[in-house]
N, C-alpha and C positions, 0 to 999 in steps of 0.2 A: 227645594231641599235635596233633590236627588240627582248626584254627579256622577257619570259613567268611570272607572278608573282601570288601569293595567287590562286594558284590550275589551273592555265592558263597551256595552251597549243599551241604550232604552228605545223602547219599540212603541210607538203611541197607539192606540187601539180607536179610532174616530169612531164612534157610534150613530147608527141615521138617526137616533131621536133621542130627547131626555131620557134617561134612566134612572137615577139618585144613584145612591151609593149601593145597596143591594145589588138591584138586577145589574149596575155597571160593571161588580167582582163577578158576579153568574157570566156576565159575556165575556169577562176576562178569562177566568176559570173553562169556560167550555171552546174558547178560539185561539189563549195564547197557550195557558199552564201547562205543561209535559212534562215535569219537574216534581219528585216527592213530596219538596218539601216548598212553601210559598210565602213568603211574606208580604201579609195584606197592610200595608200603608196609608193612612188618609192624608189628605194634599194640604191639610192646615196644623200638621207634627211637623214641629223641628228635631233630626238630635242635637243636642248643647253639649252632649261629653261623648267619649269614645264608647261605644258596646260590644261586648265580645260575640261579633257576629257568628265570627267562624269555628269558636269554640260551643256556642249554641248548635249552628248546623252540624257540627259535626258528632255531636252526641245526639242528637236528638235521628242521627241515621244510622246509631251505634242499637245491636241488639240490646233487650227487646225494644221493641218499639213501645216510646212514651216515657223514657227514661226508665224504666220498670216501676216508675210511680204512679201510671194512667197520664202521664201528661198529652196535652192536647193542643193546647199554645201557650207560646212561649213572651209576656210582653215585656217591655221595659219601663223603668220607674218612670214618673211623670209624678205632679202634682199630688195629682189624689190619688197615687197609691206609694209617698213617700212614709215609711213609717205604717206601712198598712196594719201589722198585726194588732199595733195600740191603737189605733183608728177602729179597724172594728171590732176589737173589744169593749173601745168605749160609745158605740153605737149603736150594737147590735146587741154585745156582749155573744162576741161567737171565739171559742177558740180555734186558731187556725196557723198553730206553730209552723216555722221553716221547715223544711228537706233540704238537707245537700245532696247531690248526687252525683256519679261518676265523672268527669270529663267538664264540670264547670269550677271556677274558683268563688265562684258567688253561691248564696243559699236561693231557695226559690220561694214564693212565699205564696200561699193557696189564694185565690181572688173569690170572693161569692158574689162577683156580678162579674158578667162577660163584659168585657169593656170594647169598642174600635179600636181604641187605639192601636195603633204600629205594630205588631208582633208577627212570631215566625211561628208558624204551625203547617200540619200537614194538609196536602193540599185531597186525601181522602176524608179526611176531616171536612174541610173544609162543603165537598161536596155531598157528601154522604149526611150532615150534620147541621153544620150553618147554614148552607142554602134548600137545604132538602124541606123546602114550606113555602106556601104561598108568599111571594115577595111584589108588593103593590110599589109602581111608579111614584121613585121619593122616600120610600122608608130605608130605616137604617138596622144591621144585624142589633146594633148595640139595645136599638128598643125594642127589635124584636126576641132578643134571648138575657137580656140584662135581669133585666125583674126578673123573668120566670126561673132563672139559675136562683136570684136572691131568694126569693120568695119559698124557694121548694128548699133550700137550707136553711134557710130562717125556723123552717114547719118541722124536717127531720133532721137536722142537727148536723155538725161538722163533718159527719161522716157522708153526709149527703154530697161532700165535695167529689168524690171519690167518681163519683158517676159523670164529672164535665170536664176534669183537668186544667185546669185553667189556671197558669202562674204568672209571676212577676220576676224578676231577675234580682235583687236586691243587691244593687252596686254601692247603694248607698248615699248617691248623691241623686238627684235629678240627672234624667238622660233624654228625655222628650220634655217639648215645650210645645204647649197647644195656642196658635195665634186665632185668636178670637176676631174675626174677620166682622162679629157685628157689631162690636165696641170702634174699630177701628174707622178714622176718616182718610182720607186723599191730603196729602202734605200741601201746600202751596209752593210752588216754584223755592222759596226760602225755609221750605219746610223744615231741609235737615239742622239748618243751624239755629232755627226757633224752637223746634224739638230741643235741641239738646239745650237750650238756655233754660229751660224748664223743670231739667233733672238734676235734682239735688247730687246725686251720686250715680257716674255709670261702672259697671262691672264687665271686668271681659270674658267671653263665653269659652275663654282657652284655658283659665284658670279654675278649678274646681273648689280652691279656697272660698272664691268669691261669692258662692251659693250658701246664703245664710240658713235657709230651711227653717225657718221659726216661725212660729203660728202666733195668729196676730195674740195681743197682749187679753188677756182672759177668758180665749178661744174655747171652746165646749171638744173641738177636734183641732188635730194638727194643721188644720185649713189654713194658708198663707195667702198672702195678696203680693202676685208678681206680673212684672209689664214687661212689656220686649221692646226694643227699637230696632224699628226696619226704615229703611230706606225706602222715602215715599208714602208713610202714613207718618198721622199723626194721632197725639193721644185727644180725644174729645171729650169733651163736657162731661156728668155723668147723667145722661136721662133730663136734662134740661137744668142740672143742678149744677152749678160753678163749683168747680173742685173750690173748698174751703166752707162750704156752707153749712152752716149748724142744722145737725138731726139729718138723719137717712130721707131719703123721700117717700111717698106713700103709695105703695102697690094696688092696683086696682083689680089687679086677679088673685084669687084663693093658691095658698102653697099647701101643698099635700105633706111633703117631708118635713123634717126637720132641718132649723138653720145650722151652716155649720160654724155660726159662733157662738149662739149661745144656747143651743140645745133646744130648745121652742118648737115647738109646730104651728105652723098657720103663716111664716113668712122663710124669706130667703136670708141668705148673710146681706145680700143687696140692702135687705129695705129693714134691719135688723134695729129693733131699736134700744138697743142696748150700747149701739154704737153710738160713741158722742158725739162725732161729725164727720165727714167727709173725708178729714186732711188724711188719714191715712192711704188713699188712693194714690196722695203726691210719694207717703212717704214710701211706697211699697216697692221691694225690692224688684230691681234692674236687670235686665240680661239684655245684653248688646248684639244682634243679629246680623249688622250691617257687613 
């Protein structure tokens, strides 16, 4: 997903051993970065729409530092943080209204969990903060600072934001798409044209109408169900279950949180059984990657 343009360059950094995703930014951060300001990317975000990259970088290197809001990084909408503000007031029940601030045309909207995903933050942050902790071969910042961001605002309240900065851009539409690499299979040689005989409806990723944004029908959260087509995979089964088959299947591990469609604790939206069957997996809306 990442193209070099007008005289750019990507620099691959080979590492002698596994790392995960931690210690791989720690070697990145301590061999390539020399740079203020850093955007950490995971290899499985697409962007689907334009983002204003350079009106981001370029405030966020405007006096003072952190927009004069304490920010810290900067992400972009994706899935679950489309419509965040009703999201976690209706989960948490946290108030955590926009800021606009200097130099951007979009609001920003507070996050109370650190997320991976894609965003532009500093790169003292970065090292003074994110990585300044034990980082074990294989872990991820997002488990390692997610919860304990939620969890310590949950306890002291919305003002507790103030001490981790952590925004969203609120464009409005979806701007990152997360390809879920373990749902996905290996297309067959006829893949792409079997794929697409399958998709009720495809949408193209240059149109911003085309992103419906609607939470499935009786939803507890704004949580939506969306597929991608790439080139070379294809959509598989769901967990042994043929897409169409009546009732969710039956989870064999304990779920800690809450589902996000019908508000419940003890299962996922996966194995939800509020849902009447499968077919919405076929019906769920489309983004065309290819």
């Amino acid at each position: 997903p990442f193209v070099p343009s007008q005289g750019g360059s990507i620099e691959l950094l080979e590492l002698e051993t596994r790392h995960g995703s931690s210690p791989a930014i720690r070697a990145a951060m301590e061999r390539v970065v020399t740079t203020p300001l850093v955007m950490v990317c995971q290899h499985d975000n697409f962007f689907i729409h334009d983002a204003p990259l350079r009106d981001v970088v370029t405030a966020m290197l405007e006096e003072p530092e952190g927009l004069g809001i304490g920010a810290t990084c900067i992400h972009f909408l994706s899935t679950a943080t489309l419509n965040y503000q009703n999201k976690i007031k209706r989960r948490y029940n946290l108030d955590l209204p926009p800021v606009s601030v200097k130099g951007l045309k979009y609001p920003l909207v507070p996050l109370a969990f650190w997320y991976g995903r894609s965003h532009v933050t500093y790169s003292s942050y970065v090292r003074s903060y994110a990585l300044n902790r034990p980082l074990a071969k294989g872990s991820h910042l997002e488990e390692l600072l997610g919860e304990m961001q939620l969890h310590d605002i949950l306890s002291r309240g919305p003002q507790a934001h103030k001490e981790y900065g952590t925004y969203v851009l609120d464009q409005g539409v979806e701007v990152l798409y997360h390809l879920s690499g373990r749902r996905a299979t290996q297309a067959p040689d006829e893949g792409r044209e079997a794929q697409q005989s399958t998709i009720r409806s495809v949408s193209s990723h240059h149109s911003p109408d085309s992103y419906a944004q609607q939470p499935m029908e009786g939803s507890f959260t704004i949580a939506r169900s969306c597929r991608a087509v790439v080139p070379g995979l294809s959509f598989p089964s769901f967990h042994g279950h043929a897409l169409g088959t009546k009732g969710p299947p039956v989870s064999s591990k304990k779920f800690k949180q809450r589902c996000f469609h019908c508000g419940e604790k003890g299962h996922s939206k996966k194995y939800c059984p509020a849902r009447e069957s499968l077919d919405d997996e076929t019906d769920a809306e489309i983004i065309d990657l290819s």
